[in-house]
C-alpha positions in Angstrom: -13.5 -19.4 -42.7 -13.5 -16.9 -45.5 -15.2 -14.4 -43.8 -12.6 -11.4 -42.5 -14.4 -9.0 -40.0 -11.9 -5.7 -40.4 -11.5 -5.5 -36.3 -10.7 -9.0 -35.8 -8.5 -9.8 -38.7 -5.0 -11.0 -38.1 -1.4 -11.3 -39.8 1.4 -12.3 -39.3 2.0 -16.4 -39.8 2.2 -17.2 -35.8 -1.5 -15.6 -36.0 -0.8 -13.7 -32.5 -0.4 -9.8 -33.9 -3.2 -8.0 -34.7 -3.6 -5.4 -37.4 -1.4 -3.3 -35.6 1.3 -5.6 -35.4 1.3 -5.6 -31.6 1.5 -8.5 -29.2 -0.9 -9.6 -27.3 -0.1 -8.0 -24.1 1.4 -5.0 -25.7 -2.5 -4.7 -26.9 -3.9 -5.8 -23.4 -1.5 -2.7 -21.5 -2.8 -0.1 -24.3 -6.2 -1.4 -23.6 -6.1 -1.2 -20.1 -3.7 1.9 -19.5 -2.8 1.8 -15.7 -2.8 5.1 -13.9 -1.0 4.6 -10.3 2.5 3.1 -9.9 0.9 0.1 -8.2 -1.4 -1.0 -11.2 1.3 -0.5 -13.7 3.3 -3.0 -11.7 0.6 -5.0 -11.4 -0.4 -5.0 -14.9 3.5 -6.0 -15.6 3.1 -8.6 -13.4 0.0 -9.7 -14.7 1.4 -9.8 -18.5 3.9 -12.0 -17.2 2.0 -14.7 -15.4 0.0 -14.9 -18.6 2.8 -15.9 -20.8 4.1 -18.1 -18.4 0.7 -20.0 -17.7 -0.6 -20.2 -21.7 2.9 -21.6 -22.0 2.4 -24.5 -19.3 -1.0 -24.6 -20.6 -0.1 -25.3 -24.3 2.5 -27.7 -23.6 0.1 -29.7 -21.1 -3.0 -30.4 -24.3 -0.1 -30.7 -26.5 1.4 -33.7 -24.5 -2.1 -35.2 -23.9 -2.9 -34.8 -27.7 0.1 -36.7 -28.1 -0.6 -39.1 -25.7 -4.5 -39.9 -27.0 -3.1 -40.1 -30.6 -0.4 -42.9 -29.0 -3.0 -44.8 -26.9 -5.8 -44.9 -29.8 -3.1 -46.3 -32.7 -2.3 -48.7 -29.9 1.3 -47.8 -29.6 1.7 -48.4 -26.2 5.5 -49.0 -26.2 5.9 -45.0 -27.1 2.9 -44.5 -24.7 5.0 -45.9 -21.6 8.0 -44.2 -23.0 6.2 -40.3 -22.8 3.9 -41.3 -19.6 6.8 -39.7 -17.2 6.9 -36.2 -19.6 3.0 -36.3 -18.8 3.5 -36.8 -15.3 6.4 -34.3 -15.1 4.2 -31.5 -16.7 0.7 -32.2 -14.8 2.6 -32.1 -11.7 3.8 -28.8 -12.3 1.3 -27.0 -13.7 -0.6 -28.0 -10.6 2.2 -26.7 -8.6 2.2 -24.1 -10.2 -1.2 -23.5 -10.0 -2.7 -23.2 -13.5 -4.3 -26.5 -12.8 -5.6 -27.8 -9.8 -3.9 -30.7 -7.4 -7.1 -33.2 -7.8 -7.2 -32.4 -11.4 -4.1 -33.2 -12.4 -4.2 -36.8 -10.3 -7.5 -37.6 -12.1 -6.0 -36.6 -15.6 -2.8 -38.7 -14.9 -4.9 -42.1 -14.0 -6.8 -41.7 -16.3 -4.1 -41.7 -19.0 -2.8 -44.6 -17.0 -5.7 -46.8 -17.3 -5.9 -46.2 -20.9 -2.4 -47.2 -21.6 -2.9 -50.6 -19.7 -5.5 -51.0 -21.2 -4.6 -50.3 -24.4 -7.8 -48.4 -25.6 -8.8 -45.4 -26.8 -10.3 -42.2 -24.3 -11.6 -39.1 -24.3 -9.3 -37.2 -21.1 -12.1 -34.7 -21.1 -15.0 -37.5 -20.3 -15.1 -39.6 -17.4 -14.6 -43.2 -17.6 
C-alpha cells in the first residue's frame, strides 16, 4: 500500500489518470497508434465499446454487492424491492453481450433463492 512504483503511480482522486493526466483510452490510442484509416476507426470504435461495457459492468457487481449486503443483514423487504433493478441489468448486459445469456439466468436464481430463503451467498460459488 505504501509502496509508489514511479511508472504505475496515479493522481487524480477518481484514480483513472495516470502521471500524464490522460484517460485511459486517450493512453490506450497513444499506445497503440493506428496507421490505416480502418484501424483508426476501429480503434475509435473499440474505445467506445470499452466505456460502454466497464460501465454495464460496474453497475452489474455494484447491484449484486448491494444485493448480498441486503440478503446477509436479512433485509429481505428492500431485497424484493431492488430484485427487478437486478433483473433489468443482467438482462441487458446479456443482451448486450458483456455477459452471457446462461450466465445471467444462473446469476438471477441464484439471488432469487437466497432472498426466499433469507440467507446469506456467495454469487460467485455454486449453491
Amino acid at each position: 500500500m505504501g509502496l509508489k512504483f514511479s511508472g504505475f503511480a496515479r493522481s487524480g482522486k477518481d484514480g483513472r489518470s495516470g502521471e500524464d493526466g490522460r484517460s485511459r483510452a486517450a493512453r490506450q490510442v497513444a499506445k497503440n497508434m493506428p496507421i490505416t484509416k480502418s484501424a483508426k476507426k476501429a480503434l475509435r470504435q473499440n474505445v467506445k465499446r470499452n466505456k460502454s461495457n466497464r460501465t454495464y459492468k460496474n453497475k452489474m457487481k455494484n447491484l449484486l454487492k448491494e444485493m448480498e449486503v441486503l440478503i446477509a443483514e436479512k433485509k429481505t423487504k428492500e431485497a424484493k424491492e431492488l430484485l427487478p433493478q437486478v433483473y433489468k441489468i443482467l438482462d441487458k448486459s446479456a443482451k448486450k453481450g458483456i455477459i452471457k445469456k446462461n450466465t445471467a439466468s444462473r446469476k438471477k436464481g441464484r439471488i432469487t433463492k437466497a432472498c426466499e430463503a433469507r440467507t446469506s451467498i456467495n454469487l460467485a460459488e455454486p449453491i
